[in-house]
DSSP file (Angstrom, degrees, kcal/mol; ACC not computed):
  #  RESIDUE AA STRUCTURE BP1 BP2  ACC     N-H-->O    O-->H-N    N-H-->O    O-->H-N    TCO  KAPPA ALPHA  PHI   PSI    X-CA   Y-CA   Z-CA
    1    1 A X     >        0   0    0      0, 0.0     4,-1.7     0, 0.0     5,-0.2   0.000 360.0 360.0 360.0 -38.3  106.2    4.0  -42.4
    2    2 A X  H  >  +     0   0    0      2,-0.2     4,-2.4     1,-0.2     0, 0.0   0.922 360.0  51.5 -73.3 -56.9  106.8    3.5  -46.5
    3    3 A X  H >> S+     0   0    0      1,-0.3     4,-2.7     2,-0.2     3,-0.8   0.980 111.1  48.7 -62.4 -61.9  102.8    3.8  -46.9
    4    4 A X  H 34 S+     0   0    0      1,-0.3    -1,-0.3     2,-0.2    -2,-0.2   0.773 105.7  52.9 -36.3 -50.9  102.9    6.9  -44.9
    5    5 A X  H >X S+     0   0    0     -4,-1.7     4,-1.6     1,-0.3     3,-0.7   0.696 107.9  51.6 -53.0 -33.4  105.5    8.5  -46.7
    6    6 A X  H <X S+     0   0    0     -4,-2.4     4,-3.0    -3,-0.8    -1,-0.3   0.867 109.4  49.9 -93.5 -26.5  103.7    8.0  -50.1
    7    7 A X  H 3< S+     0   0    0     -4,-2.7     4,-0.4     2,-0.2    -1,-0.3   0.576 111.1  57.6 -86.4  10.8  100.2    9.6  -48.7
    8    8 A X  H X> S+     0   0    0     -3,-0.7     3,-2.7    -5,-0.2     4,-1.9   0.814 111.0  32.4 -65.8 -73.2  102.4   12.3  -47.6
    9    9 A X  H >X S+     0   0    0     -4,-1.6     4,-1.8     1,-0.3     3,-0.6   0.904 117.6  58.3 -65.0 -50.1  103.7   13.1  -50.7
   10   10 A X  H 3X S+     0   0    0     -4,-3.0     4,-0.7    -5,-0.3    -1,-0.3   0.835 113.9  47.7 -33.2 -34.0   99.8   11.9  -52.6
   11   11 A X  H <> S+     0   0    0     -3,-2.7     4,-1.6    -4,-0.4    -2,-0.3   0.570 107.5  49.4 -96.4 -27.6   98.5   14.8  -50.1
   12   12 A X  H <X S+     0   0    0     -4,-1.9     4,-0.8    -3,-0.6    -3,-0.2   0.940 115.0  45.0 -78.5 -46.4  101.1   17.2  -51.1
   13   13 A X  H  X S+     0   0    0     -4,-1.8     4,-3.9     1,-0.2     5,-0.2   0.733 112.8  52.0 -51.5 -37.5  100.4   16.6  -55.1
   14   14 A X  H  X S+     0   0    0     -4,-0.7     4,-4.0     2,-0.2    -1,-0.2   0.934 113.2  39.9 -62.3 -61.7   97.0   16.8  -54.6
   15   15 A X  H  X S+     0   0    0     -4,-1.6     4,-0.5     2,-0.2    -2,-0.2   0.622 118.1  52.1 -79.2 -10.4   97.3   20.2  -52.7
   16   16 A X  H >X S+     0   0    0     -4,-0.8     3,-1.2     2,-0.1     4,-1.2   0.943 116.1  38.9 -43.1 -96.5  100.1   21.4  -55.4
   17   17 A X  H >X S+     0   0    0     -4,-3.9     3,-1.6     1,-0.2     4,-1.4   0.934 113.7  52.3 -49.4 -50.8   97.8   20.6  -58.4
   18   18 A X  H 3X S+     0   0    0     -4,-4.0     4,-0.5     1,-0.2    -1,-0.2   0.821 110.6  52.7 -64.3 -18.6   94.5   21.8  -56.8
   19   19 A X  H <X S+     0   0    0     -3,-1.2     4,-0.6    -4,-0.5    -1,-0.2   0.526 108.7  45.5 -29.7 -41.0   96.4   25.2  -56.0
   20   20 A X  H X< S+     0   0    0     -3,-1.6     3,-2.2    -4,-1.2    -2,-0.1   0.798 116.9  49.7 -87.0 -57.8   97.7   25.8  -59.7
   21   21 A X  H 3< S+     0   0    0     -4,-1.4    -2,-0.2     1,-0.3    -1,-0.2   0.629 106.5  57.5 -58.0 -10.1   94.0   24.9  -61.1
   22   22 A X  H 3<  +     0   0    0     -4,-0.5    -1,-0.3    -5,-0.4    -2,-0.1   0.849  67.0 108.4 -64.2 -47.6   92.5   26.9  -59.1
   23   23 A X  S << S-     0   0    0     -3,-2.2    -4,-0.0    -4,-0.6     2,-0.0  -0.072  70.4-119.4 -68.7 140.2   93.6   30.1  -59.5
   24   24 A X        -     0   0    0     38,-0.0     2,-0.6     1,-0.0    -1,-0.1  -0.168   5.4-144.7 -71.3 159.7   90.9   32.2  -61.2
   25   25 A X        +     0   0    0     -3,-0.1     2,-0.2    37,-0.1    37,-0.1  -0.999  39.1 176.3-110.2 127.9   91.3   33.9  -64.5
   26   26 A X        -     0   0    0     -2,-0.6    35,-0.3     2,-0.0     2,-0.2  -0.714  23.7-147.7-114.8 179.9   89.0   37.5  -63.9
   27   27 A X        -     0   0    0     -2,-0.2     2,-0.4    34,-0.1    32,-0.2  -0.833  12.5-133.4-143.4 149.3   88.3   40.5  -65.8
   28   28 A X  E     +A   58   0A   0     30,-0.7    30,-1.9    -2,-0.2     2,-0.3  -0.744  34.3 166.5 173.6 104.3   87.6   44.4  -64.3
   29   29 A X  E     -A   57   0A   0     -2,-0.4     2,-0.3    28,-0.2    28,-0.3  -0.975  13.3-174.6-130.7 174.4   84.8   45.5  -65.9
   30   30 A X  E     +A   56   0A   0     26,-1.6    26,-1.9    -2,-0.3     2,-0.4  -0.873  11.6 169.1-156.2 114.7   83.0   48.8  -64.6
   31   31 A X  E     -A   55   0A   0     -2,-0.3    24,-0.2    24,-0.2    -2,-0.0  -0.860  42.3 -83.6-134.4 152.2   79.6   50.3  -66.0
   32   32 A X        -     0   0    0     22,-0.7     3,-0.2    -2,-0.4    -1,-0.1  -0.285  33.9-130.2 -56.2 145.2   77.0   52.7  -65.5
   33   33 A X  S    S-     0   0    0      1,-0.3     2,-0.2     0, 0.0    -1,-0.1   0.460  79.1 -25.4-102.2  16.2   74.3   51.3  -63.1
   34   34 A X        -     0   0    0      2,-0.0    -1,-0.3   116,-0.0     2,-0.3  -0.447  46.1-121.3 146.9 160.7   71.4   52.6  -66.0
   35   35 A X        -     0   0    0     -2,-0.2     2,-0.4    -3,-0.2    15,-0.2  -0.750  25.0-179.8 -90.0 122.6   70.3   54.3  -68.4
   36   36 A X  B     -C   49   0B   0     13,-2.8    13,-1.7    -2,-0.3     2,-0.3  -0.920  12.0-155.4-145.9 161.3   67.1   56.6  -68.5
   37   37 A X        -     0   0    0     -2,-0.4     2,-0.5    11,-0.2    11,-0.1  -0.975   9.3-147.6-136.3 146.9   65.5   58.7  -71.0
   38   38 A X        -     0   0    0     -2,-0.3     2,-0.3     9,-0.3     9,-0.1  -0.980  18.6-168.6-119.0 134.1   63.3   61.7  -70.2
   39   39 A X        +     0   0    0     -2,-0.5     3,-0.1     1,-0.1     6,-0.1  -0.730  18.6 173.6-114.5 169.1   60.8   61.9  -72.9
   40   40 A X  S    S+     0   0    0     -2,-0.3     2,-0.5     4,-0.2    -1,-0.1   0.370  77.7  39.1-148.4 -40.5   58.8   65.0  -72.9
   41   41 A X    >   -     0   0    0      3,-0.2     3,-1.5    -3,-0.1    -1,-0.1  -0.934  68.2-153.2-149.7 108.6   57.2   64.1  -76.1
   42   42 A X  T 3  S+     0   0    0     -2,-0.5    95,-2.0     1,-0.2    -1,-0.1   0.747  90.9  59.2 -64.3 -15.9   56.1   60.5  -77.0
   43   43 A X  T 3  S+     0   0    0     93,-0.2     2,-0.3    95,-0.1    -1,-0.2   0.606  97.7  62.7 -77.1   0.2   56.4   61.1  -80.9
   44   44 A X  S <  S-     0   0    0     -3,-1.5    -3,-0.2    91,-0.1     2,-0.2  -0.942  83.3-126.9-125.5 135.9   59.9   61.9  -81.0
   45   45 A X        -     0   0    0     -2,-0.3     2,-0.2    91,-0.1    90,-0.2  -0.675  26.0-150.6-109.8 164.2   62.6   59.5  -79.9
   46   46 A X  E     -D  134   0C   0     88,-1.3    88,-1.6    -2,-0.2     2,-0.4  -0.725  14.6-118.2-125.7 151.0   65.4   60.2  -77.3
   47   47 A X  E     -D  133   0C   0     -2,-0.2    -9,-0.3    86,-0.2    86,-0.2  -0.835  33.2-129.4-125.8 123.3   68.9   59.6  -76.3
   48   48 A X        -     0   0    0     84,-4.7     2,-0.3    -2,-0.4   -11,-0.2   0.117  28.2-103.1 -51.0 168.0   69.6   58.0  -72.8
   49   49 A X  B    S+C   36   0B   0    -13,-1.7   -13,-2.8     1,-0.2     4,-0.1  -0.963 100.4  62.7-156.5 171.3   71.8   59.0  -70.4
   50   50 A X  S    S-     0   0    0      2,-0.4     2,-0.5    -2,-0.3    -1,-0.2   0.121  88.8-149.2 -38.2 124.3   74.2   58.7  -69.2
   51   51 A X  S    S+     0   0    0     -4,-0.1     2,-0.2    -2,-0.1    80,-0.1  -0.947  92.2  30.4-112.8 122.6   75.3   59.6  -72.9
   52   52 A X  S    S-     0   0    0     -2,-0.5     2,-0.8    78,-0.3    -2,-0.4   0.533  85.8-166.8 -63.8-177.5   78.0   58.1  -73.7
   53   53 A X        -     0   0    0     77,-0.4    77,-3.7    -2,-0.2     2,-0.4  -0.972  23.6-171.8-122.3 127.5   77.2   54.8  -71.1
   54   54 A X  B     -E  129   0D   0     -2,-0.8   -22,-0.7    75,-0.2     2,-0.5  -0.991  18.9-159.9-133.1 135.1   80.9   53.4  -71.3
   55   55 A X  E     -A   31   0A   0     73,-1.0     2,-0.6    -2,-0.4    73,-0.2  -0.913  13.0-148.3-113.6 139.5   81.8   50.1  -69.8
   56   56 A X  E     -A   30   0A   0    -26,-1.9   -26,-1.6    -2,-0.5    71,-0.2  -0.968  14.2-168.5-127.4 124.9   85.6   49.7  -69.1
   57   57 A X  E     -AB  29 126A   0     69,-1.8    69,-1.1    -2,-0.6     2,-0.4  -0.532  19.0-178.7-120.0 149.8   86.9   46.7  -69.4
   58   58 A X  E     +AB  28 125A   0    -30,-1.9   -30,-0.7    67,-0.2    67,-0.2  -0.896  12.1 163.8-148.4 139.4   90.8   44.6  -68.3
   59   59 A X        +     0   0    0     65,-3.1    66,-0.1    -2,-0.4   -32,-0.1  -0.257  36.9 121.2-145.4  61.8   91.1   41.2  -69.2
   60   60 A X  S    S+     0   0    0      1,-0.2   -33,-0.1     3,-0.0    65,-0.1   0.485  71.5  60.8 -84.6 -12.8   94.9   41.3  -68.7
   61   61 A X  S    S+     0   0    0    -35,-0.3     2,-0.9    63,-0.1    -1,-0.2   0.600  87.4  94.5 -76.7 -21.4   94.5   38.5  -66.0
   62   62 A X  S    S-     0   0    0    -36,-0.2     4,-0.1    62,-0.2    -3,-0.1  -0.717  73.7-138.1 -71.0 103.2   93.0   36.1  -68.9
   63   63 A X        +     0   0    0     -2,-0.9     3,-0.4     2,-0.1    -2,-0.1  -0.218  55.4  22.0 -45.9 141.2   95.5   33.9  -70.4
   64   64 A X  S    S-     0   0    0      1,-0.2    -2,-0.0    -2,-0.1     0, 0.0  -0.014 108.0 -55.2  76.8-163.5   95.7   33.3  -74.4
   65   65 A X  S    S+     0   0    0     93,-0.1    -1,-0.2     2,-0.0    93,-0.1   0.031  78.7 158.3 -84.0  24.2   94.6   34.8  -77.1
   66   66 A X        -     0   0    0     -3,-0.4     2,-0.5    92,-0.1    -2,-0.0  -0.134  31.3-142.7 -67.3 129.9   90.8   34.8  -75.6
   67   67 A X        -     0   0    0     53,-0.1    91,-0.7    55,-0.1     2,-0.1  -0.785  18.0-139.3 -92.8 129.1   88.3   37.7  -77.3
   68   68 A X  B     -H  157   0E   0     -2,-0.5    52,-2.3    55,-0.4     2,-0.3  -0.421  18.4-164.3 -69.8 162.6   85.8   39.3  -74.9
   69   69 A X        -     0   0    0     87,-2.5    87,-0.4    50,-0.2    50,-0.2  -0.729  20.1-152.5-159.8 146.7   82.8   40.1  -75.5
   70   70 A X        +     0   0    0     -2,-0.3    47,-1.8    48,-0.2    48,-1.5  -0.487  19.6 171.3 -91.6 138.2   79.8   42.0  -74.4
   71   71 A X  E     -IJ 116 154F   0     83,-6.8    83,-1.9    45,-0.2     2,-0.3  -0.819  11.7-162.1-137.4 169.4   76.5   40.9  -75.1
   72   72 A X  E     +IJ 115 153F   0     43,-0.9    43,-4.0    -2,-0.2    38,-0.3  -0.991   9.4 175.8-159.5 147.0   73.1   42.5  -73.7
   73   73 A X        -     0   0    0     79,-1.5     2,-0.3    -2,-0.3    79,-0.2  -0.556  31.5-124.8-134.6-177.0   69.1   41.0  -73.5
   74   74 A X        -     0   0    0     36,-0.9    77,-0.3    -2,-0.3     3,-0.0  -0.859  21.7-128.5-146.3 135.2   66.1   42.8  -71.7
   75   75 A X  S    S+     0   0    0     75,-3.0     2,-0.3    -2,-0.3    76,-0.1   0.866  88.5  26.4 -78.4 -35.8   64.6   40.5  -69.2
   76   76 A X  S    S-     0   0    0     74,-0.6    -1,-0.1     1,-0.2    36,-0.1  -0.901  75.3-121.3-140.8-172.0   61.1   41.0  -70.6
   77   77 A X  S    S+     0   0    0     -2,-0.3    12,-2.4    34,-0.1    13,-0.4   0.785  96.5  42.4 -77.5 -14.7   59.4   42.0  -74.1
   78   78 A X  B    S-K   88   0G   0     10,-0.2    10,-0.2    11,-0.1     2,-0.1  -0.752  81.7-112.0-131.5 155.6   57.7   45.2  -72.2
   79   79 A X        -     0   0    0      8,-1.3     2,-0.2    -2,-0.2    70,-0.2  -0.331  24.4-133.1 -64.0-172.3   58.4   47.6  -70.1
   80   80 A X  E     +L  148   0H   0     68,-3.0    68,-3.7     6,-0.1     2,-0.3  -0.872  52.6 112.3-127.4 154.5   56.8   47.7  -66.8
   81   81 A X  E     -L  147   0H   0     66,-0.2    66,-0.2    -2,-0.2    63,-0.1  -0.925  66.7 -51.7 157.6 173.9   55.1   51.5  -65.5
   82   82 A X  S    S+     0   0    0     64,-0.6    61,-0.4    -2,-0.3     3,-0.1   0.047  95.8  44.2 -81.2 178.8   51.8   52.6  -65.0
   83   83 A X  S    S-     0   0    0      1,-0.2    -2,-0.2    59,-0.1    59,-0.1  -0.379  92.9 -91.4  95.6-171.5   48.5   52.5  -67.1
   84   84 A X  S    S+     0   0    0     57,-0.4     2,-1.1    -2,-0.1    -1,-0.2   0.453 102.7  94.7-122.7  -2.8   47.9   49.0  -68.9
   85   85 A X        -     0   0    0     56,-0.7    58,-0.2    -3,-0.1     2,-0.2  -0.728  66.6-153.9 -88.5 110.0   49.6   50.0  -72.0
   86   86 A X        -     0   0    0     -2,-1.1     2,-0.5    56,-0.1    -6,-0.1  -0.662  15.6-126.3-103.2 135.2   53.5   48.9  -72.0
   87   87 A X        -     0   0    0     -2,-0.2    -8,-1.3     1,-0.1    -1,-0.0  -0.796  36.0-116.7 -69.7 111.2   56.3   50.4  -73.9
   88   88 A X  B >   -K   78   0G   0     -2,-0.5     3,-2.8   -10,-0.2     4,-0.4   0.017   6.6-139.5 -54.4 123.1   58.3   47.5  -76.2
   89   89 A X  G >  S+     0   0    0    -12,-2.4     3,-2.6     1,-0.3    20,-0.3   0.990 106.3  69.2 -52.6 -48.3   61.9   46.7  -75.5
   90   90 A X  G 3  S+     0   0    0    -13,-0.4    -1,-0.3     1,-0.3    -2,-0.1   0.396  76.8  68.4 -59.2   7.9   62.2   46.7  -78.9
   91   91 A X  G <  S+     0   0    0     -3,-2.8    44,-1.7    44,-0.1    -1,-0.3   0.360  89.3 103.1 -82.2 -22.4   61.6   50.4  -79.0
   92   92 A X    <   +     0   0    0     -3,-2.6    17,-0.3    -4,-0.4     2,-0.3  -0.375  48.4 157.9 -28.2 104.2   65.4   50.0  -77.3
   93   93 A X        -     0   0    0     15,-0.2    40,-1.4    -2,-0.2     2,-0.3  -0.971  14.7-173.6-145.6 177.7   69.0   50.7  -79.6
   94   94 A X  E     -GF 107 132D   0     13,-2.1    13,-1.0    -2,-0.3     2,-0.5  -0.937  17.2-143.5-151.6-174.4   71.7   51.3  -79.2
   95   95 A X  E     - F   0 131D   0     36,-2.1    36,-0.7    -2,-0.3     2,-0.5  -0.951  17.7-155.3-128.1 136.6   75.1   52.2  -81.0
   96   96 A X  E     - F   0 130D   0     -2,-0.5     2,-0.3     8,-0.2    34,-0.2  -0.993   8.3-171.7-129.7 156.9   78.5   51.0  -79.8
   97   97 A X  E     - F   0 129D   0     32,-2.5    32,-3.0    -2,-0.5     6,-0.1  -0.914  25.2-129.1-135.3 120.3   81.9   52.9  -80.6
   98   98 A X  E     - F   0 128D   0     30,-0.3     2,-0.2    -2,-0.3    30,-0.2  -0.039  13.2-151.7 -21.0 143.1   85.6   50.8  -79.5
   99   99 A X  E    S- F   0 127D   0     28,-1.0    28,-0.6     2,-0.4    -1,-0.0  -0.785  78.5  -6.4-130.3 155.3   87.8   52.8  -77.5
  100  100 A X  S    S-     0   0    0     -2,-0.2    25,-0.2    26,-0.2     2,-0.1   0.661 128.9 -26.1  10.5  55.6   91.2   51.5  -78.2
  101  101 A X  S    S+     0   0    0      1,-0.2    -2,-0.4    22,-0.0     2,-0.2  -0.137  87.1  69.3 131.7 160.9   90.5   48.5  -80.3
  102  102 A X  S    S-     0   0    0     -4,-0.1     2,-0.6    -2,-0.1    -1,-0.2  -0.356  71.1 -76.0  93.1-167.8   87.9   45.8  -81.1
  103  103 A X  B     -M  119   0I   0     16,-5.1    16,-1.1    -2,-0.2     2,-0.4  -0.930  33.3-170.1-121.3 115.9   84.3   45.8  -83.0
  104  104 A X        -     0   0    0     -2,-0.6     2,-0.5    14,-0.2    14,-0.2  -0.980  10.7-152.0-121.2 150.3   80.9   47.1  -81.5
  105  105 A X        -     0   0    0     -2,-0.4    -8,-0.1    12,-0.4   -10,-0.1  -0.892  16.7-135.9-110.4 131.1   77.5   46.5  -83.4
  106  106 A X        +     0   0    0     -2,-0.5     2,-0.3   -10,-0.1   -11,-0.2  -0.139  41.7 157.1 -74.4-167.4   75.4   48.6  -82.8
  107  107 A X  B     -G   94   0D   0    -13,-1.0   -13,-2.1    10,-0.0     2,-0.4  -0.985  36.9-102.2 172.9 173.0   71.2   46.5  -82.0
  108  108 A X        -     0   0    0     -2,-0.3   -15,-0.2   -15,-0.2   -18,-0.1  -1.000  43.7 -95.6-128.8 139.3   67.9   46.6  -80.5
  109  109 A X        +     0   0    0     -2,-0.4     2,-0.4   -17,-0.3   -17,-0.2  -0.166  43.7 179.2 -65.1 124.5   66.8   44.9  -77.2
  110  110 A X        -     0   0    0      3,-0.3   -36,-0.9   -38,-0.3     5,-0.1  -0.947  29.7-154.9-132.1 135.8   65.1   41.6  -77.4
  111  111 A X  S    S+     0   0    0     -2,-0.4     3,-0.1   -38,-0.2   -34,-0.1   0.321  84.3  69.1-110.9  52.8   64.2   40.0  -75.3
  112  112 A X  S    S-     0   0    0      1,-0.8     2,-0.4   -36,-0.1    -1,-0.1   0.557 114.1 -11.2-116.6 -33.9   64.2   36.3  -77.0
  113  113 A X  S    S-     0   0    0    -41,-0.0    -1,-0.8   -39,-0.0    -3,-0.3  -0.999  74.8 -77.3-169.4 170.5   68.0   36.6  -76.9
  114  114 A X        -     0   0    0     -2,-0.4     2,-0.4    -3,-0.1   -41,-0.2  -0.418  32.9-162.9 -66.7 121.2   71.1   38.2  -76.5
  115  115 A X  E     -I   72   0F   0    -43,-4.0   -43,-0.9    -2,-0.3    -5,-0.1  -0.941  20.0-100.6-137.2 167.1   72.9   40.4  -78.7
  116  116 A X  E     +I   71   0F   0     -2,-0.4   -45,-0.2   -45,-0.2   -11,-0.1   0.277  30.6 165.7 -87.2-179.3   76.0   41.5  -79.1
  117  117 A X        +     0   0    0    -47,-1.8   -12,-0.4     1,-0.5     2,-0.2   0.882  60.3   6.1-113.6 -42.5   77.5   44.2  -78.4
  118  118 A X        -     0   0    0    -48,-1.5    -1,-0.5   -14,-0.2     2,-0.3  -0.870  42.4-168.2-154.4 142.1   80.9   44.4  -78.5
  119  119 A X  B     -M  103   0I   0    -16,-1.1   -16,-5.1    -2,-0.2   -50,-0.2  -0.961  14.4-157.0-118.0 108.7   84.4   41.8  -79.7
  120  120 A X    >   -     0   0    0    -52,-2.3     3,-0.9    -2,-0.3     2,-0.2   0.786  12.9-148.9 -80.4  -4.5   87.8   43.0  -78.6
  121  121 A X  T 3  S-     0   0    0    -53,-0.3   -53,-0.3     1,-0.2    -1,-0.1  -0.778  75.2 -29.2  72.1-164.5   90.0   41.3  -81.1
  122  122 A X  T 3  S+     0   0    0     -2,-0.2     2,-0.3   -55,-0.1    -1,-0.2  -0.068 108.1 125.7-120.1  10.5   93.3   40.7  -79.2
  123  123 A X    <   -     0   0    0     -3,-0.9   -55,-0.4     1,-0.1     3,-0.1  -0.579  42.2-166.6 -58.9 115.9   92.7   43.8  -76.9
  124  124 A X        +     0   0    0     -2,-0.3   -65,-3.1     1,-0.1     2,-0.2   0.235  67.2   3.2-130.7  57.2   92.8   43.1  -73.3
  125  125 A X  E    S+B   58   0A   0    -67,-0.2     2,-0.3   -25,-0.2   -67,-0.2  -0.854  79.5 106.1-166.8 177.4   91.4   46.1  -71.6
  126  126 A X  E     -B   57   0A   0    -69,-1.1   -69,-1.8    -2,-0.2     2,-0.2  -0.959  57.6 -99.4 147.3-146.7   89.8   49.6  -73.2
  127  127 A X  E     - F   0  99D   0    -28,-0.6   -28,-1.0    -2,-0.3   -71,-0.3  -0.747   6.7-132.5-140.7-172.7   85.8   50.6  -73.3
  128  128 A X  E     - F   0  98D   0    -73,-0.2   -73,-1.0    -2,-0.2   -30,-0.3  -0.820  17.5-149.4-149.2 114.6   83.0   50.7  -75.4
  129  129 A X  E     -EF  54  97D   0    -32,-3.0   -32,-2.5    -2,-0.2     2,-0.5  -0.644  22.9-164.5 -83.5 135.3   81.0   54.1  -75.4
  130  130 A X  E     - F   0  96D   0    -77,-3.7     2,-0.6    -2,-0.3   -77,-0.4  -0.954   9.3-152.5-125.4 129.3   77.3   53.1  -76.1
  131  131 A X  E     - F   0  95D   0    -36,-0.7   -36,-2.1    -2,-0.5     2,-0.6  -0.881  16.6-150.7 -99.3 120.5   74.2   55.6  -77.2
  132  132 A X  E     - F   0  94D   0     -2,-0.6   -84,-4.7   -38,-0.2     2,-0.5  -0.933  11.7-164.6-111.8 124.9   71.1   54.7  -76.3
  133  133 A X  E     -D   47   0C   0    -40,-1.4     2,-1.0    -2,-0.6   -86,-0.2  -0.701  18.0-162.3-113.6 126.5   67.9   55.4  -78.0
  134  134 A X  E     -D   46   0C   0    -88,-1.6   -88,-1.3    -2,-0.5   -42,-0.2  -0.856  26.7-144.6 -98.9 117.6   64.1   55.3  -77.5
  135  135 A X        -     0   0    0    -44,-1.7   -91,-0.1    -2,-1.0   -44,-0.1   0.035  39.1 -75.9 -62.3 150.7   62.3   55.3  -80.5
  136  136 A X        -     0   0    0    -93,-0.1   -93,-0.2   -91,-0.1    -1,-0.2  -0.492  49.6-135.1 -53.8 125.3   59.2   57.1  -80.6
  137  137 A X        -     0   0    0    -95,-2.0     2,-0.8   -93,-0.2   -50,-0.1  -0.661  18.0-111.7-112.1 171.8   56.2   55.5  -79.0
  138  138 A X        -     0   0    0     -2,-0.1   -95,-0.1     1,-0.1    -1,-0.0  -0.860  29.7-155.0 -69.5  91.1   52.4   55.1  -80.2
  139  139 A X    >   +     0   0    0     -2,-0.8     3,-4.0     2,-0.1    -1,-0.1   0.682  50.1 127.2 -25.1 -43.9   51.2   57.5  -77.6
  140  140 A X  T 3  S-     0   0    0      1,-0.3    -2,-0.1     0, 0.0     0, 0.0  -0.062  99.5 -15.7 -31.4 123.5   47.2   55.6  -77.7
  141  141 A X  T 3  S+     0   0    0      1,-0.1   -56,-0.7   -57,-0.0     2,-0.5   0.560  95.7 149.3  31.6  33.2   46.9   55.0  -74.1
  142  142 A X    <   -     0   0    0     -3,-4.0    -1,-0.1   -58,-0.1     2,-0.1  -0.913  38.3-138.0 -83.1 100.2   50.4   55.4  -73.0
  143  143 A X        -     0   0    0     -2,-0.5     2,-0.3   -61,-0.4   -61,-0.1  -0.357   9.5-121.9 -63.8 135.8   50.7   56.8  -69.3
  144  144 A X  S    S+     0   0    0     -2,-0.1     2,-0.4   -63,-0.1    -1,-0.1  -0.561  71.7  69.6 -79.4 140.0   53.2   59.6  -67.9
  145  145 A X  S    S-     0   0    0     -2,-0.3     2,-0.2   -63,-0.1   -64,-0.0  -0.824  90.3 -20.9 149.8-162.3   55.2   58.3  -65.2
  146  146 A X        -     0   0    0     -2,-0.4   -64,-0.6     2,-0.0     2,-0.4  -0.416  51.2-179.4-118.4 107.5   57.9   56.0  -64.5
  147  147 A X  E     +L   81   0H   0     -2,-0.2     2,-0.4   -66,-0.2   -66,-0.2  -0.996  11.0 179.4-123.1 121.5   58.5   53.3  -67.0
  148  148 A X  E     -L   80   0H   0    -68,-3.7   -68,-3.0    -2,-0.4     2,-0.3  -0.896  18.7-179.0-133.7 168.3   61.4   50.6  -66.6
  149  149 A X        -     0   0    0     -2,-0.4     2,-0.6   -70,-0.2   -70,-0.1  -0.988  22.3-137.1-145.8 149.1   62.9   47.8  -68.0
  150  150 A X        -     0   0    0     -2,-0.3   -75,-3.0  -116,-0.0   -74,-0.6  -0.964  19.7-170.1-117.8 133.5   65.6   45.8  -66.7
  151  151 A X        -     0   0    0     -2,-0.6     2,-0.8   -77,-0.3   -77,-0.3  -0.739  11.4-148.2 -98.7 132.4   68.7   44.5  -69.3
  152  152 A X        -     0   0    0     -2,-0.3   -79,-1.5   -79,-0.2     2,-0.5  -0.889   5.7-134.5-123.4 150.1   71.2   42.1  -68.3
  153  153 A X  E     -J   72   0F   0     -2,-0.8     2,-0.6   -81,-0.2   -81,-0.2  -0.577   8.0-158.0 -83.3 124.0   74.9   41.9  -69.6
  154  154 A X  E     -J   71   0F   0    -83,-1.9   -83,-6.8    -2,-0.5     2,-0.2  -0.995  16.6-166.3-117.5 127.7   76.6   38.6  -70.7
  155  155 A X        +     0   0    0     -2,-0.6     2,-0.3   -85,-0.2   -85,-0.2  -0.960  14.4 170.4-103.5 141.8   80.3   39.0  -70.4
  156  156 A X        -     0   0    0    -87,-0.4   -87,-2.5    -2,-0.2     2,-0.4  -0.974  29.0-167.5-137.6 125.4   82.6   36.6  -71.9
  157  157 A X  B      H   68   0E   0     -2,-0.3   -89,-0.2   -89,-0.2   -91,-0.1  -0.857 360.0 360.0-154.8 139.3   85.6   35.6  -72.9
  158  158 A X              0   0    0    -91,-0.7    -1,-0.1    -2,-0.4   -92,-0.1   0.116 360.0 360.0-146.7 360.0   86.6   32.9  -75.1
């Protein structure tokens, strides 16, 4: 009866502690689902849209003093689109501007690593309006149609 009593009460701590640790810390963030540029003319470079691309961000569920931050890659060095001649991620920038609070750097898309994008500082929710540009391409055997590249986001907070 004594033995029971004490794996009751082991089974209760157990399901007590694994309850508090559990609970998730999240964050709400919400973005445009891409960005496209219509170039009309390869020597001249162009600004995406949606222009601004704003992500909005909460990380009022996140405990301490944690900063987020948004970081962004290109899965490969080229686009992909017709013809055999590929337009370079690194043809890719962008600009960031804070809304209410933090740092963005502006960059260009690599696809060897991530960079960043954005640090809120002690913020924990606002946006970050981002301009995106396609440089001017070397036209030589560049095809019209449909050119894409896919980017992925690291969010963070630490």
């Amino acid at each position: 009866m004594k033995l029971q009593r004490i794996v009751w009460i082991l089974a209760l701590l157990l399901v007590v502690g694994r309850s508090t640790a559990a609970r998730a810390q999240t964050a709400t963030i919400s973005m445009p689902a891409g960005v496209s540029f219509a170039v009309s003319n390869v020597t001249q470079s162009v600004t995406g849209s949606p222009g601004p691309f704003r992500i909005v961000f909460s990380t009022k569920s996140i405990t301490g003093n944690n900063n987020f931050y948004v970081s962004v890659k290109a899965d490969t060095a080229t686009f992909a689109g017709p013809g055999t001649t590929r337009i370079p991620a690194a043809k890719v920038s962008w600009t960031a501007t804070p809304i209410g609070g933090g740092t963005g750097s502006p960059g260009t898309l690599s696809s060897a690593a991530y960079s960043q994008v954005y640090v809120t500082g002690n913020n924990k929710s606002g946006a970050i309006d981002m301009t995106w540009t396609l440089a001017s391409i070397a036209a030589a055997g560049l095809r019209a149609g449909t050119h894409t590249l896919t980017v992925r986001y690291r969010l963070e907070a630490f």
